[in-house]
Every structure is written in structure tokens, then in C-alpha cells.
LORODREN-813556 format. One line per 8 residues: number of its first residue (from 1); their letters; for each residue x, y, z of C-alpha. Coordinates in steps of 0.05 Angstrom, whole numbers, plus 5000, padded with zeros to 4 digits. Example, Ala and Ser with C-alpha at 12.3 -4.5 7.8 and 13.67 -1.06 7.14 Angstrom:
<recs>
1) AS) 5246,4910,5156 | 5273,4979,5143
</recs>
This chain:
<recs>
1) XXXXXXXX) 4817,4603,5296 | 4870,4642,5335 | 4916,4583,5342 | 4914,4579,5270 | 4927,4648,5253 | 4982,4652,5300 | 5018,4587,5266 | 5004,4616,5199
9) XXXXXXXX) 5039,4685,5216 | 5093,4638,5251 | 5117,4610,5195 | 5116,4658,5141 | 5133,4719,5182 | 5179,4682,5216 | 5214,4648,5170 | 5203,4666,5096
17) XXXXXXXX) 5175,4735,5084 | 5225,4779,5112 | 5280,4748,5074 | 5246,4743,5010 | 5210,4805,5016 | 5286,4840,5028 | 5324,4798,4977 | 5269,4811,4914
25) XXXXXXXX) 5282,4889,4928 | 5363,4877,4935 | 5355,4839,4868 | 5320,4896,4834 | 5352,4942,4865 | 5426,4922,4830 | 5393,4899,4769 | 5357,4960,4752
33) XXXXXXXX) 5422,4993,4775 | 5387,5035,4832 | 5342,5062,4797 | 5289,5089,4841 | 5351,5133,4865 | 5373,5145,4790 | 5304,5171,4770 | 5280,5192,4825
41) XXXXXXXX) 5280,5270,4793 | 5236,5232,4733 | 5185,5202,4763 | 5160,5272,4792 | 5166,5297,4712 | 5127,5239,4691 | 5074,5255,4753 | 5069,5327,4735
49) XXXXXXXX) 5051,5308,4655 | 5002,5249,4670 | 4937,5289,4688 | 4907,5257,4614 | 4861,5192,4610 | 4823,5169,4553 | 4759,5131,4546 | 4785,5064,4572
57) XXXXXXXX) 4831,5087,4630 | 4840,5131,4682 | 4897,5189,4681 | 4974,5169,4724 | 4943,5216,4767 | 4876,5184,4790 | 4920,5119,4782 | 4973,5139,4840
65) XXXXXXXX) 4925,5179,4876 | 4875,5102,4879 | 4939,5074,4900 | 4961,5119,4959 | 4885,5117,4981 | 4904,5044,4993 | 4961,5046,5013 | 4965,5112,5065
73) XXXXXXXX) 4912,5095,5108 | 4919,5063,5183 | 4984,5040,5164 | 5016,5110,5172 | 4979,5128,5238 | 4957,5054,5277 | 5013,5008,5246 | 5073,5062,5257
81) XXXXXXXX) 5053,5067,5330 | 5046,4988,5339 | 5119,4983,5299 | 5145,5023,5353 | 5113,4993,5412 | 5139,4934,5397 | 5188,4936,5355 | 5220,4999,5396
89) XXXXXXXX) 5249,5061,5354 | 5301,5021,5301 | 5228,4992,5278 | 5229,5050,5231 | 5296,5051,5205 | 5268,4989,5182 | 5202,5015,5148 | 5255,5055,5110
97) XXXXXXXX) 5288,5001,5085 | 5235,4967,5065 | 5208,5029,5026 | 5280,5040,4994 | 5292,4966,4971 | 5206,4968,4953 | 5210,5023,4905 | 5242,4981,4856
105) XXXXXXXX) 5197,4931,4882 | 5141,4973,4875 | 5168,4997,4796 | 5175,4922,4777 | 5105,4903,4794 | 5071,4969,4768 | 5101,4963,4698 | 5089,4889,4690
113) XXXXXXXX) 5019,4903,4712 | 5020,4952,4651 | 5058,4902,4597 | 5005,4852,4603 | 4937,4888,4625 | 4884,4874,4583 | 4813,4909,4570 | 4752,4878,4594
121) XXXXXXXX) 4679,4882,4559 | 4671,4952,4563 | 4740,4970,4550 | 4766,4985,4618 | 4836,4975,4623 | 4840,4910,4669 | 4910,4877,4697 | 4951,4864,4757
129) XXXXXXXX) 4997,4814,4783 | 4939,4751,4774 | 4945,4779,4690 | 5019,4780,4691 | 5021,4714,4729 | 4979,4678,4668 | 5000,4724,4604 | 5075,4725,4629
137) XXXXXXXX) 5084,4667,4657 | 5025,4626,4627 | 5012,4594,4697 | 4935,4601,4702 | 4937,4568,4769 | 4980,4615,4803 | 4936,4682,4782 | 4880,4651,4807
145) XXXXXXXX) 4906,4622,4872 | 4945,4700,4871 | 4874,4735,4860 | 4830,4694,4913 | 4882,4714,4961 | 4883,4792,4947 | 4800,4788,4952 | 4804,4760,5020
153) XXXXXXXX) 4859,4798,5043 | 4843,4868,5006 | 4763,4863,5002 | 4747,4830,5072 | 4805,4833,5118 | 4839,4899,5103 | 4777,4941,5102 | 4756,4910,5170
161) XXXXXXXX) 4826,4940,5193 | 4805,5008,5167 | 4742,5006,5189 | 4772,4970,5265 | 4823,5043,5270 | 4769,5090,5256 | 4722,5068,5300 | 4768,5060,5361
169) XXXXXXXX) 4789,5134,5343 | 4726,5163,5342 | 4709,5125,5403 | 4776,5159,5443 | 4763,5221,5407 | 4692,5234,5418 | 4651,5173,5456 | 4621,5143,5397
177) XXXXXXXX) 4602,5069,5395 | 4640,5030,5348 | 4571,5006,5320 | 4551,5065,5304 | 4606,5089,5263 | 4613,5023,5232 | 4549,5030,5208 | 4551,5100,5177
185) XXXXXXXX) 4633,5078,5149 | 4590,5018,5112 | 4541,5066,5086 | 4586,5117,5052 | 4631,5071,5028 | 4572,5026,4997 | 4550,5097,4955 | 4631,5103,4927
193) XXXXXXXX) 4636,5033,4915 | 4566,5020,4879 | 4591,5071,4826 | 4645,5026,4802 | 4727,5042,4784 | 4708,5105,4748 | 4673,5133,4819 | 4730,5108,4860
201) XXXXXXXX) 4779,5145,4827 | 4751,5208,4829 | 4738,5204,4893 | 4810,5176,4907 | 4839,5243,4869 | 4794,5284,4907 | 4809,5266,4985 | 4883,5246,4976
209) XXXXXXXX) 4922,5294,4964 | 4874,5340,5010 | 4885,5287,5071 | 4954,5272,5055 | 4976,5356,5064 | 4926,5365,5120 | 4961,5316,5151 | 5030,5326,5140
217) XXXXXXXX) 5024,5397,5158 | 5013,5390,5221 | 5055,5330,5230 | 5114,5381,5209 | 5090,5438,5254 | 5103,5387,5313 | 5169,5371,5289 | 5184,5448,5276
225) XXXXXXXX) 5166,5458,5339 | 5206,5398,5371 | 5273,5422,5328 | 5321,5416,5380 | 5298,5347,5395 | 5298,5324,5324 | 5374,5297,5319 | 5367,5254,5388
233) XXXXXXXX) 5306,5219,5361 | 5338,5197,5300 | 5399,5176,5340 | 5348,5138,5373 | 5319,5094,5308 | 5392,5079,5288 | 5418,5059,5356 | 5355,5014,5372
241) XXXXXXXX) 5357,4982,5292 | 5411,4946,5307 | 5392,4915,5373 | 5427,4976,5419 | 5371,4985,5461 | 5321,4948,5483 | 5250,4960,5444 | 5191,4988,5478
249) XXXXXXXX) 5140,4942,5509 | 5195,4895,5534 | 5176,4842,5475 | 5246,4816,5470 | 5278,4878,5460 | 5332,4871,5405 | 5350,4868,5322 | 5301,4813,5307
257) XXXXXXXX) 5243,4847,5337 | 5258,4917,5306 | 5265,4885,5243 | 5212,4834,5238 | 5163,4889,5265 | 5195,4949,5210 | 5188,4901,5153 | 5122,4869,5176
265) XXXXXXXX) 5090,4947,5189 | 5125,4973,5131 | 5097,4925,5071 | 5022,4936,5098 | 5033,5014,5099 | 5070,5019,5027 | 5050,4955,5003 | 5105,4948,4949
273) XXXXXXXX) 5120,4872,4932 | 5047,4869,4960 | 5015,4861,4891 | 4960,4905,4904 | 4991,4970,4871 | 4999,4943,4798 | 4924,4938,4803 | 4911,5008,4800
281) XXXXXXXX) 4974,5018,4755 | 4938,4973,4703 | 4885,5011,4698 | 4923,5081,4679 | 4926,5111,4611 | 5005,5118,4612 | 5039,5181,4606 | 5100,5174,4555
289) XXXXXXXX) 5053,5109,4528 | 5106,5061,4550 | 5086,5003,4608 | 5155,5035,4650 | 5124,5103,4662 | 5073,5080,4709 | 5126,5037,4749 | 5151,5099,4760
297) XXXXXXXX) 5091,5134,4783 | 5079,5078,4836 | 5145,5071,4854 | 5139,5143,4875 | 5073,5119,4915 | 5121,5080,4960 | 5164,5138,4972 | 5105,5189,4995
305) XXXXXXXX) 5083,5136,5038 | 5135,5116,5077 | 5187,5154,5079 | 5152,5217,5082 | 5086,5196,5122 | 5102,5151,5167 | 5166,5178,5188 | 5127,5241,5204
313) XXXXXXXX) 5079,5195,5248 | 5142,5162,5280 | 5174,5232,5304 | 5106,5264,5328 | 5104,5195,5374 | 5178,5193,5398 | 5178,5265,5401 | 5124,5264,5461
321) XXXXXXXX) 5147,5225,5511 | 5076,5188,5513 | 5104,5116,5493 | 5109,5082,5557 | 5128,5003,5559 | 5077,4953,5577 | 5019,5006,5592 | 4976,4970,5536
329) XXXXXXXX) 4969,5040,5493 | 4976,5027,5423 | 4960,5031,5352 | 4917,5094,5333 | 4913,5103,5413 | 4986,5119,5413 | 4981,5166,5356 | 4930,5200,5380
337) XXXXXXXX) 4954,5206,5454 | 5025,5242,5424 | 4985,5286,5379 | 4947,5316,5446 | 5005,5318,5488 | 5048,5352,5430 | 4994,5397,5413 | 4966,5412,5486
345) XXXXXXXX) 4893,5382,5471 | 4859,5375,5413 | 4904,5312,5384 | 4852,5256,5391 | 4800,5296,5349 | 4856,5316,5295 | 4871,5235,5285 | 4812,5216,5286
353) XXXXXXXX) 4788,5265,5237 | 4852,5245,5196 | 4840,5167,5201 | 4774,5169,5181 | 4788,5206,5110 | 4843,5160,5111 | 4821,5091,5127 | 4758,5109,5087
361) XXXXXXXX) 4796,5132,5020 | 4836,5057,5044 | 4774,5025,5047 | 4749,5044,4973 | 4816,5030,4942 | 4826,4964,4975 | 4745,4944,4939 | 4774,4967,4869
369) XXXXXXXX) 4834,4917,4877 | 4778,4864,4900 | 4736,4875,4837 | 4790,4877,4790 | 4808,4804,4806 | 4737,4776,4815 | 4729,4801,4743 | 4798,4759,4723
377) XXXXXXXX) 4769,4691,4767 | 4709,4699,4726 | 4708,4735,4668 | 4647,4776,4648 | 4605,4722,4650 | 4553,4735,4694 | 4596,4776,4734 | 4541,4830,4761
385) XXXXXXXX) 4509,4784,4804 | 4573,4763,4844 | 4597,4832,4851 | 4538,4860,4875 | 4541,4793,4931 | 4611,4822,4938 | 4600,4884,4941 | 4544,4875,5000
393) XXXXXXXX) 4598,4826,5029 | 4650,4885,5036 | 4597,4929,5066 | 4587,4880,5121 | 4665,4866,5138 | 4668,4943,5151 | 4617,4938,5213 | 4653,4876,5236
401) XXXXXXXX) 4720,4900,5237 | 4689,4960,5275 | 4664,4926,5329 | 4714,4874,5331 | 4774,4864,5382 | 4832,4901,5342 | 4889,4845,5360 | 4853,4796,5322
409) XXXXXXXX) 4841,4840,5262 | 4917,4859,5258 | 4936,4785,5262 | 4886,4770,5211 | 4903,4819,5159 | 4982,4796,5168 | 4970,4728,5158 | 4928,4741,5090
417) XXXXXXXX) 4986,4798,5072 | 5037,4750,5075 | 5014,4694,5034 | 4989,4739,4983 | 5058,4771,4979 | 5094,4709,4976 | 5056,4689,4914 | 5069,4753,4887
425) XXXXXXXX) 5135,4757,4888 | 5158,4689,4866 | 5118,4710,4803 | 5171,4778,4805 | 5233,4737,4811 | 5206,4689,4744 | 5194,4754,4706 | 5258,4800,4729
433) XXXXXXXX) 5294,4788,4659 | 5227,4821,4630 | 5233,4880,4672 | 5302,4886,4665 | 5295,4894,4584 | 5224,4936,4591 | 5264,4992,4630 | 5322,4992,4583
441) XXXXXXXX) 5279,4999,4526 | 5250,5056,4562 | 5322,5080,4586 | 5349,5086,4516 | 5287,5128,4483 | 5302,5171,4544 | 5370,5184,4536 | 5367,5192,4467
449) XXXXXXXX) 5328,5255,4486 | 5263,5226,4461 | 5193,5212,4484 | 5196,5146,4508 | 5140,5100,4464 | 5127,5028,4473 | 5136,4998,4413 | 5167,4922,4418
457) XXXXXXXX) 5111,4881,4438 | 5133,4826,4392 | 5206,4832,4432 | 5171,4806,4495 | 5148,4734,4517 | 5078,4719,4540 | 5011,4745,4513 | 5009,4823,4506
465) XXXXXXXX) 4951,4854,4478 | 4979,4894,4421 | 4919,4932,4404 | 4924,4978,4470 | 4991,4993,4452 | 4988,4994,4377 | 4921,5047,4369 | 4951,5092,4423
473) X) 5028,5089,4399
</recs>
């Protein structure tokens, strides 16, 4: 099973993501005319006026706040530290690259996800990129090859990586068996998920932004108190991006590695190009009511994520002096060893605490993505029986990845990552001409000093559902 893994990850981390996952945010990047620089101001106006939902969808708010409780979870705290073990310093320079290009990645996806979401028997706003794959593109096939991958990779493998960094922390931190808290992880996260999307995002828009503060708070104290030491460290992440020194853990120190290793740790973390965000930006009530505004919203997402969170977790690790190369400590290990050495004691209880709100919020955002595309493989048609089977399924993945050995795990989740991102964007590239003319449409109300409203349906191709956008214009 290894072997396999390890040839899967071989060929498309090693030759196709990185250059596809780079050139679809280039692309976006000049065709949208920078614009997650342009409007970067915006997207904080839109965020501060999107607190509304209505009886079908949840508010921008509990949408972004779903979305970072997917996406900031071990990412920012196990994956930066095993970026820079191996990948050395330049690693991060680029995560940030990734994160720049993946805003616009990140937009694209979010406000397809929007243009073609649909409602499902209750109402609930449904749609992601398996819905923009078949009412976009009209390729059936593809969403559902697109949607069996995100369930294995989002509602089994991902949330045994969550559940895999917690445990291991509270283990270091505190002498806890991994069963154990595997078993009470499963539990909780069995009561959130039980209570369906609604549940999940108030729970999501409850912890987040709490953990997220918490977090960087302290994170920022170290660096305060580091100041001097600042300026070297990002000397550091340029020099070594660019193959100038050799990265740490002697894995063939150079460009390749820092890059392969920045890209690779820097889609799991902010997941733009992913195709998991536009899940939870489907399911938003946008605020203006045009399918742009919450590609803005989640473009934002990839921002807060990276550039602010994990570069915090990058600094508090260089900043120590703890990284040593080949002494096998790594992942959540690493972060938690700076923390105590930065902090004089203490540091492996604070990141532990702080990975298991975070991997747990991770753990209930990744389920929501799952659910969403079971219900697009098979309707409503006797759908409650499969997702409860699903649901118990999920539940079950969270002990294993707790007690499981945490190199497997990580080679697992990139393998299922990849191909699901691949899929994804090949389907961005196909619909790029519809983004380009959805965020001009949206660019021109704007500038003419008005309320941006979506209000062309019948100007785009593929199967829109008019009735969300006609009742609510």
C-alpha cells in the first residue's frame, strides 16, 4: 500500500501539480488583472456587511468562518514545521506564493461555486466544484469522479490527519494515549456533525475566530519579543528559496526541495485550487447578491491563512533555534518544542490546546464538504441512510488516524489532495472565460458607485438556477 502511495505522490507531485497548481493562479492572476491585490481593501468591506443569512443559507460570515475551520487547522502548526524540515526556510517563501497566486485561485472557484449552486429538497443552498463541473461544463462524469475524490480525501483521510496531530500533541504535552483521545475527538465531533450544515456552522463561527486570535496572539508576542532577530530570519526564507542554502534535514538541500515542499504544504494549509472552499461558499447567502462577492470572501480565507498564520508558525520555529537536521523532530513536535523553548515552558500545552480547537473545528468542516457531495452522487434519494453509514464512517477514521503512524497519514492525505486538485482545476482553466465576465459584471456595478446585483443569468452558459437569483435580486 506504501509502494503505491509513494508512486502516486511521485508522479503527480512530482511532475504535474506544482506546475499546474502555479500556472492556473498566474493565469488568473493577469486575467483578473491582480485582483486579489486590487480589491484587497473590498473584500474586508464585503466581510464586515455579510453577517445576514436567510432561510436557505448561511451568512458570508458562517460561510468563511466553515471555510477557515477547514482550512487553518494542522496545516498552520504540523505541515509549516514539516515544510521547513524538509524543505529548509525558502519552503515558506513558497507557501506565500502559493497563497498570493491562490487567492485568485481561491476567488475563481468560490464564485463559480456560487453561479451554479443549486438548492436541495429542503432548500439548502447546495454547490461546489462537482455542480460547476456538470451545470458549467455539462460533464457529469467529471463532478462525480471530482466528488468521490473530495469524500475520500476530505471525509476519511484529512480528518485522520487532524485527528493523527492532536493526539501526538496531547500525547507530548500531557502523556495521553493516542486511543484515548481519539476516542473522545470521535465523540465530540460525532455530536457537531449529527446536527447537520446548519450545526457546523455555528459552531465553525463560534471557535474560529476565538482560536485563530488566541493563537496569533501569542504567536506575535514571540516575535515581539524576538524583534531584533526578525530581519535575519526573513533573510533566511529568501536566501534558502532559491536554493542558497542547503534545507534542513539534509533531504537534498536546494530550489526543488524548498519549492516542491512550500507548494505541497501550502495547498493543504489554504487549500485554494483545492476545490474544497467553493463548498462552503455555495452554501452562503451572498452579501451584494452577486456570485463574485463570496469569491471575495474566500479569497480573503486564503490570505488569513497563510500569509498571516502560518508565517507566524514559521518565525516562532526559526526564531528558536530548536530545528536541528536529521534529529527526527517534526510536524506538531517541532511546533511545539519552539513554542517551549521561546516561551521558557509551557509551549507543548499551548499547541496542543491550540491544535485540538483547531484540527477539531478542521475535522467538522472537512465532514460538511463530504456531505455536500454525497448529496450531489446521489441526490435525495434515500440519502439518510448513506449519510448516517457515512457519518459513522468519519467517526471511525478519526480514532484511526489517532493511533496511526503519522508518515503514512501525511503521504496519504497528499496523494488524495493531489488528484482531487488536478480534477479541479482543469475544470477552472475550461471555465476561466466565465469568471473573467462574472467579475467584470461585478466590477462595473461597482465602479459605477452602485450595489453590485446579479442580474444576467441568461448572459451565462450552462444551467443556472434562476430562481435563487431572481426572488432574492
Amino acid at each position: 500500500m506504501e509502494s503505491i502511495i509513494g508512486a502516486i505522490n511521485s508522479l503527480v507531485w512530482g511532475q504535474l501539480m506544482v506546475p499546474l497548481l502555479l500556472g492556473v493562479g498566474v493565469m488568473f492572476s493577469l486575467r483578473l488583472r491582480f485582483l486579489q491585490l486590487r480589491r484587497f481593501r473590498h473584500m474586508f468591506a464585503i466581510l464586515l456587511s455579510g453577517r445576514a443569512k436567510d432561510n436557505f443559507g448561511i451568512s458570508p460570515f458562517q460561510a468563511l468562518c466553515t471555510s477557515l475551520a477547514s482550512r487553518v487547522g494542522t496545516g498552520n502548526l504540523a505541515g509549516v514545521a514539516v515544510a521547513l524540515y524538509i524543505g529548509g526556510a525558502g519552503a515558506i517563501f513558497w507557501m506565500w506564493m502559493t497563497a498570493l497566486l491562490g487567492m485568485a485561485t481561491g476567488y475563481a472557484e468560490s464564485a463559480l461555486a456560487q453561479l451554479y449552486k443549486t438548492q436541495d429538497d429542503q432548500g439548502t443552498y447546495r454547490g461546489g466544484p462537482a455542480y460547476y463541473m456538470e451545470r458549467g461544463l455539462g460533464q457529469r462524469w467529471m463532478g462525480m469522479l471530482f466528488a468521490v475524490l473530495l469524500i475520500i480525501s476530505f471525509g476519511f483521510i484529512f480528518n485522520a490527519v487532524q485527528a493523527n496531530s492532536i493526539a501526538v500533541a496531547m500525547q507530548s504535552a500531557f502523556g495521553i494515549d493516542t486511543l484515548v483521545t481519539g476516542l473522545v475527538i470521535a465523540a465530540i465531533a460525532g455530536v457537531v456533525i449529527f446536527g447537520g450544515i446548519h450545526s457546523i456552522a455555528r459552531a465553525a463561527e463560534a471557535l474560529v475566530p476565538m482560536m485563530a486570535l488566541v493563537y496569533l496572539l501569542v504567536a506575535l508576542a514571540v516575535v515581539a519579543m524576538n524583534i531584533e532577530q526578525v530581519p535575519a530570519m526573513f533573510a533566511q526564507i529568501f536566501s534558502s528559496a532559491f536554493g542558497l542554502e542547503q534545507a534542513a534535514g539534509g533531504f537534498m538541500g536546494g530550489l526543488m526541495v524548498a519549492l516542491l515542499n512550500g507548494v505541497k504544504r501550502g495547498l493543504y494549509s489554504n487549500e485554494a485550487g483545492m476545490g474544497s472552499a467553493p463548498n462552503a461558499a455555495a452554501s452562503a447567502a451572498p452579501r451584494p447578491h452577486h456570485p463574485a462577492s463570496q469569491g471575495f470572501v474566500q479569497s480573503l480565507g486564503v490570505f488569513i491563512d497563510t500569509i498571516v498564520i502560518c508565517t507566524c508558525t514559521a518565525l516562532v520555529i526559526l526564531l528558536s533555534g530548536v530545528m536541528e537536521p536529521g534529529n527526527g523532530v517534526s510536524g506538531v513536535e517541532l511546533t511545539q518544542a519552539a513554542l517551549d523553548a521561546t516561551l521558557g515552558g509551557g509551549g507543548k500545552a499551548l499547541v496542543a490546546i491550540a491544535i485540538l480547537f483547531f484540527a477539531f473545528t478542521s475535522i467538522i468542516g472537512n465532514y460538511m464538504y463530504a456531505e455536500s457531495n454525497l448529496i450531489y452522487l446521489l441526490g435525495n434519494r434515500s440519502i439518510k441512510p448513506v449519510l448516517l453509514v457515512v457519518r459513522v464512517l468519519v467517526v471511525a477514521m478519526v480514532v484511526w488516524g489517532a493511533i496511526e503512524k503519522v508518515g503514512i497519514v501525511w503521504d496519504t492525505a497528499d496523494a488524495s489532495m493531489g488528484l482531487m486538485a488536478m480534477v479541479n482545476l482543469v475544470a477552472l482553466v475550461m471555465l476561466s472565460g466565465v469568471v473573467v465576465k462574472l467579475t467584470r459584471d461585478y466590477e462595473a456595478q461597482l465602479n459605477s458607485q452602485q450595489v453590485p446585483k446579479f442580474t444576467a443569468a441568461d448572459d451565462f452558459p450552462g444551467e443556472i438556477d434562476r430562481n435563487i437569483w431572481q426572488d432574492k435580486g
